[in-house]
C-alpha positions in Angstrom: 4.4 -7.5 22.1 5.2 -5.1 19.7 4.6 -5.5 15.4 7.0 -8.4 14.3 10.9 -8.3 12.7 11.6 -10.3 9.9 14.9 -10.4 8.2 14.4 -11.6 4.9 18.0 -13.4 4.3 16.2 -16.0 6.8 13.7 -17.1 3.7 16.0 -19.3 1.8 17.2 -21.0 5.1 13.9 -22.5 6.1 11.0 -21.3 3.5 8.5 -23.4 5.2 9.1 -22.1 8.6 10.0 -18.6 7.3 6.3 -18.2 5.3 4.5 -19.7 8.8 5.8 -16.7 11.0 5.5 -14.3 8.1 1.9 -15.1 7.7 1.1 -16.0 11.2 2.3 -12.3 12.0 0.1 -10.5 9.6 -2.6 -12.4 10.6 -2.3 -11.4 13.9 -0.8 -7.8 13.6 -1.8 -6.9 9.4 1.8 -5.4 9.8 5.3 -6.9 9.7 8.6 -5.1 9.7 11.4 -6.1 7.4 15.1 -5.9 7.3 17.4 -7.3 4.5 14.5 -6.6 1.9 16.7 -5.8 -0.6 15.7 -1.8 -1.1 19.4 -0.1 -0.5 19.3 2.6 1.7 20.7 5.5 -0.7 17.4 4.5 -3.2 15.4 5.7 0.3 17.7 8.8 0.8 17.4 10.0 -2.5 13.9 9.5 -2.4 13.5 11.0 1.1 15.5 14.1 -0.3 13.2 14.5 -3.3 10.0 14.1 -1.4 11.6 16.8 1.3 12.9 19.3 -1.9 9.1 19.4 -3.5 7.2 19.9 -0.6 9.5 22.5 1.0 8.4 24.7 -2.5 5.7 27.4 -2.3 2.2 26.3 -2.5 1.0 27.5 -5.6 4.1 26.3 -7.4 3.2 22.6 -6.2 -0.3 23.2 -7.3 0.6 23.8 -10.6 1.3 19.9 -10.8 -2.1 18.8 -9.4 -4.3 16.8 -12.0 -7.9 18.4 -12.3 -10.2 16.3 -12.5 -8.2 13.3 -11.7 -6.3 14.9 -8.1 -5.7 12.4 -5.4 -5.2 9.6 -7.9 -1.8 11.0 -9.6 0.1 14.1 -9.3 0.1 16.5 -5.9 -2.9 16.7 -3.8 -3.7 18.5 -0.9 -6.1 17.9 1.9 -8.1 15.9 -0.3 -9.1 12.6 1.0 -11.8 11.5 3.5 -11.4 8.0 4.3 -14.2 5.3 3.7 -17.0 6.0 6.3 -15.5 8.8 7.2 -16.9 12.7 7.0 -13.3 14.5 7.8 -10.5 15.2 5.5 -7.3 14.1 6.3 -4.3 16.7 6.8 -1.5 16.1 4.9 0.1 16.7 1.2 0.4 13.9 -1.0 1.7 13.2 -4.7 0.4 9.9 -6.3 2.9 8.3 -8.7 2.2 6.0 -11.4 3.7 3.9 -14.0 3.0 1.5 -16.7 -0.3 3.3 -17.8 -1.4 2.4 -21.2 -1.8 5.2 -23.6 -6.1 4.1 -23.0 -5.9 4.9 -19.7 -7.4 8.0 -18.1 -4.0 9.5 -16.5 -1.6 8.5 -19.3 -2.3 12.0 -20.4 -1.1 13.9 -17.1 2.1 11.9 -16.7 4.7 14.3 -17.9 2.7 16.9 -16.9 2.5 16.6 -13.3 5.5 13.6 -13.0 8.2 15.9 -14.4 9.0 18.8 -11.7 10.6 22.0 -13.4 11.9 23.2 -10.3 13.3 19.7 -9.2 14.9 17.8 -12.2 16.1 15.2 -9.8 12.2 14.2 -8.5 11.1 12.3 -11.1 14.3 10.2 -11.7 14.8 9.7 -7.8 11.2 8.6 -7.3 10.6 6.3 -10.4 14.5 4.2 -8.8 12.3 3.6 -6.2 9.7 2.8 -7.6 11.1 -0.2 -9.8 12.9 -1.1 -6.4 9.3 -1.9 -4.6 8.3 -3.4 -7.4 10.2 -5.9 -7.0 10.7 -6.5 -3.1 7.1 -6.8 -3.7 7.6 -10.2 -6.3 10.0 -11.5 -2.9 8.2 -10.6 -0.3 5.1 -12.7 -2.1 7.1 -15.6 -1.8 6.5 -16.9 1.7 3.0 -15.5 1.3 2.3 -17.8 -1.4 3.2 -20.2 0.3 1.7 -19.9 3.4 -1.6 -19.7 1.5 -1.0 -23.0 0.2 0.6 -22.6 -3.1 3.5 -23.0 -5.3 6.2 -19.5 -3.8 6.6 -18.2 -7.3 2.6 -18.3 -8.4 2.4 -14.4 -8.0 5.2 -13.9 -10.2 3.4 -12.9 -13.4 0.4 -11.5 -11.5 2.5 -7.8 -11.1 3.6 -7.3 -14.4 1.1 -5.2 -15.8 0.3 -3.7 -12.6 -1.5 -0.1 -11.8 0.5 -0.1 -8.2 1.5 3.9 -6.8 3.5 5.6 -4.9 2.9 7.8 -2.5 5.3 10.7 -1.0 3.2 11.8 2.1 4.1 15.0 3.7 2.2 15.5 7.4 2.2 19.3 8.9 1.9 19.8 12.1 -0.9 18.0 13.4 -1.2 16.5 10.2 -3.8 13.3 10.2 -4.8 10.5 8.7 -8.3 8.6 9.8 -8.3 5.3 10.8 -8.9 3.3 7.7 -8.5 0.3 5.8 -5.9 0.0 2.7 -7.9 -1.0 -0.5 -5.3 -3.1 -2.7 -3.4 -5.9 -2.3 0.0 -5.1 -0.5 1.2 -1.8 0.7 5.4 -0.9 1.9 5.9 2.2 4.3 8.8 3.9 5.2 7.9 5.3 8.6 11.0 6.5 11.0 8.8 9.2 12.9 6.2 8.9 15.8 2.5 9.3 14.4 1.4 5.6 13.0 -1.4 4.1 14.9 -2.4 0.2 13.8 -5.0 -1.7 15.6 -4.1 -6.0 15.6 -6.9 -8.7 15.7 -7.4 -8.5 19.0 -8.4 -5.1 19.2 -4.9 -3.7 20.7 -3.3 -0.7 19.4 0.2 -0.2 18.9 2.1 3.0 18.1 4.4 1.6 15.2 8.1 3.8 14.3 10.5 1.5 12.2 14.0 1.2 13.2 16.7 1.9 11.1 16.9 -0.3 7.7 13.5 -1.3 8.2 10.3 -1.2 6.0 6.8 -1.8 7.1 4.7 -3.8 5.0 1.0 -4.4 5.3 -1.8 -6.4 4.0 -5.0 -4.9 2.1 -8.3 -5.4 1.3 -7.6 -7.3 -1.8 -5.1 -9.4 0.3 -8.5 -10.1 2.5 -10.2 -11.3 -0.1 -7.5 -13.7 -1.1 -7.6 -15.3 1.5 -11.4 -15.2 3.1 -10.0 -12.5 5.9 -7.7 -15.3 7.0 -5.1 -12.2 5.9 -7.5 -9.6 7.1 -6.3 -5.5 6.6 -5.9 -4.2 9.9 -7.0 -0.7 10.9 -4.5 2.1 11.1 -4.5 6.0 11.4 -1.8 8.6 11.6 -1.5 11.3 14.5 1.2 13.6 13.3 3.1 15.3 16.2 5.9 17.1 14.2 5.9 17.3 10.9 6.5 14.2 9.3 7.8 12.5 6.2 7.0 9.0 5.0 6.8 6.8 1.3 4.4 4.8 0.8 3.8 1.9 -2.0 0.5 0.9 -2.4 0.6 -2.3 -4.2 -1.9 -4.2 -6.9 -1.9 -6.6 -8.7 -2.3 -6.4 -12.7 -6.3 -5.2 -13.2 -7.3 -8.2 -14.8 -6.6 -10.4 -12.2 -9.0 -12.0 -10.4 -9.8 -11.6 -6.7 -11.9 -14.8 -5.2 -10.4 -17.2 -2.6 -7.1 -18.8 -3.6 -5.1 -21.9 -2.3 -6.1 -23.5 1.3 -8.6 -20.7 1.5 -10.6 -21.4 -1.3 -13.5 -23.7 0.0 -14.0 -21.6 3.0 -16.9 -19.9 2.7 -18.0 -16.9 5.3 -21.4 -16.3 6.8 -23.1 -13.7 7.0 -22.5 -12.4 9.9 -18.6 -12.7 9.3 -18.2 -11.0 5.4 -17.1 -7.6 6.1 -18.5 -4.9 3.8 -15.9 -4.6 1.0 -16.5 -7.9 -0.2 -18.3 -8.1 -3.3 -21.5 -10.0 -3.4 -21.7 -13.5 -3.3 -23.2 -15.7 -6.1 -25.8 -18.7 -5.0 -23.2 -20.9 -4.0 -21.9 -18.1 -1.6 -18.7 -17.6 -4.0 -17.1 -14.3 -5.4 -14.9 -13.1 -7.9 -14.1 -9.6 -9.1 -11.4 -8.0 -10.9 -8.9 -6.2 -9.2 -9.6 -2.9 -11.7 -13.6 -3.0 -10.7 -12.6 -3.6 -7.1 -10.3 -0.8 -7.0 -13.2 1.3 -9.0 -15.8 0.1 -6.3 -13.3 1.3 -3.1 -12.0 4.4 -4.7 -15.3 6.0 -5.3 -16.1 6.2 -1.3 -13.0 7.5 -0.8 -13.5 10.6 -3.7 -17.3 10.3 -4.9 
């Protein structure tokens, strides 16, 4: 058995039903795929052409849009990530895109810098459509997930609107890799048409994953894990690259005051020791935890760049 369809315009036709199998799935599998999710195809394509247009330019004229001190977290990156545990850097170009950064924040004073392309007008535009198009799939897909965590299908709504979420236009090379790893926020959508995505399920099985045409991948994160006691638990995945290969991701959070501790039916459950995998924060006397989703991101991004 392969990673599960779901056609979203099945949600409104039996909700309960709908938000079992949806949760079920990533339980078992971390990964769903989704048609009728509401993205339209020519927002992709456009994207897809940008993505392709900037990383076809010459290598010293993308670099000119990397953020010093702050690359690998926005603007174009290169080669730069090791993932957590890991002592090999992964192979692949990347540009990090953000939005909604208050004027406080440390990036706010890169965005036009490294966001605005001189030698593609059309990037920025293309990519930020996009953006505002997973932003909300995101607020529909967290419907049945809400409610198969026990609560009221619109209780994320105002949990996103402040959010730090990015973007991700990946580019692969030949041989291009990314180590198996675990995705540290909440949510995270992937466009991913080509051979070269590797996810292990539950049970220890991995699958080679390629979605079909009109479909999304979406998988659950860390944070998503701690939601819900690992009931929801990120599964791992790596990329092998083939051919050279193209792919979009959206790496979802929530806004960075929220706070990440149990929620709904998973509340009272309370891991031992032997069962608390090491992101979770520590635990208080009781055995309880609660962090912000800004500290936790703080926490999991400094083993990934020091």
């Amino acid at each position: 058995m392969g990673i599960p369809l779901f056609d979203f315009n099945d949600y409104d036709k039996d909700k309960e039903g709908f938000a079992k199998a949806f949760g079920e799935a990533f339980r078992q599998f971390g990964f769903v795929r989704l048609i009728n999710h509401g993205i339209p195809e020519a927002v992709l394509e456009d994207a897809d052409k940008a993505s392709r247009g900037f990383y076809s330019l010459p290598l010293d004229v993308k670099e000119q849009y990397e953020a010093g001190e702050w690359k690998g977290l926005i603007g174009y990156s290169r080669n730069a990530e090791i993932a957590r545990g890991k002592t090999e850097v992964d192979k692949k170009e990347e540009f990090s895109i953000r939005a909604r950064l208050g004027d406080d924040h440390p990036f706010a004073s890169k965005l036009d810098s490294v966001l605005n392309i001189k030698e593609y007008p059309d990037y920025y535009p293309a990519m930020m459509t996009l953006f505002k198009n997973f932003e909300e799939a995101t607020l529909r897909v967290m419907r049945p997930i809400s409610l198969y965590m026990g609560m009221d299908e619109h209780w994320f709504d105002d949990k996103f609107d402040k959010s730090h979420s990015m973007m991700r236009p990946i580019y692969y090379p030949n041989g291009g890799t990314a180590a198996n790893h675990l995705d540290l926020n909440f949510l995270t959508w992937l466009r991913a048409e080509k051979p070269g995505l590797f996810v292990t399920d539950r049970s220890g099985v991995e699958h080679e994953v390629v979605a079909g045409e009109g479909e999304l991948l979406l998988n659950g994160g860390m944070q998503l894990g701690l939601l819900t006691n690992e009931d929801l638990k990120p599964s791992w995945h790596r990329v092998d690259a083939p051919d050279p290969r193209y792919t979009i991701v959206f790496f979802v959070h929530p806004n960075p005051d929220f706070k990440l501790k149990p929620l709904g039916r998973f509340e009272n459950i309370v891991l031992g020791a032997d069962e608390t995998p090491d992101y979770f924060p520590a635990a208080n006397e009781n055995g309880k935890f609660e962090i912000s989703v800004a500290d936790f991101v703080q926490q999991e991004i400094s083993k990934i760049f020091g």
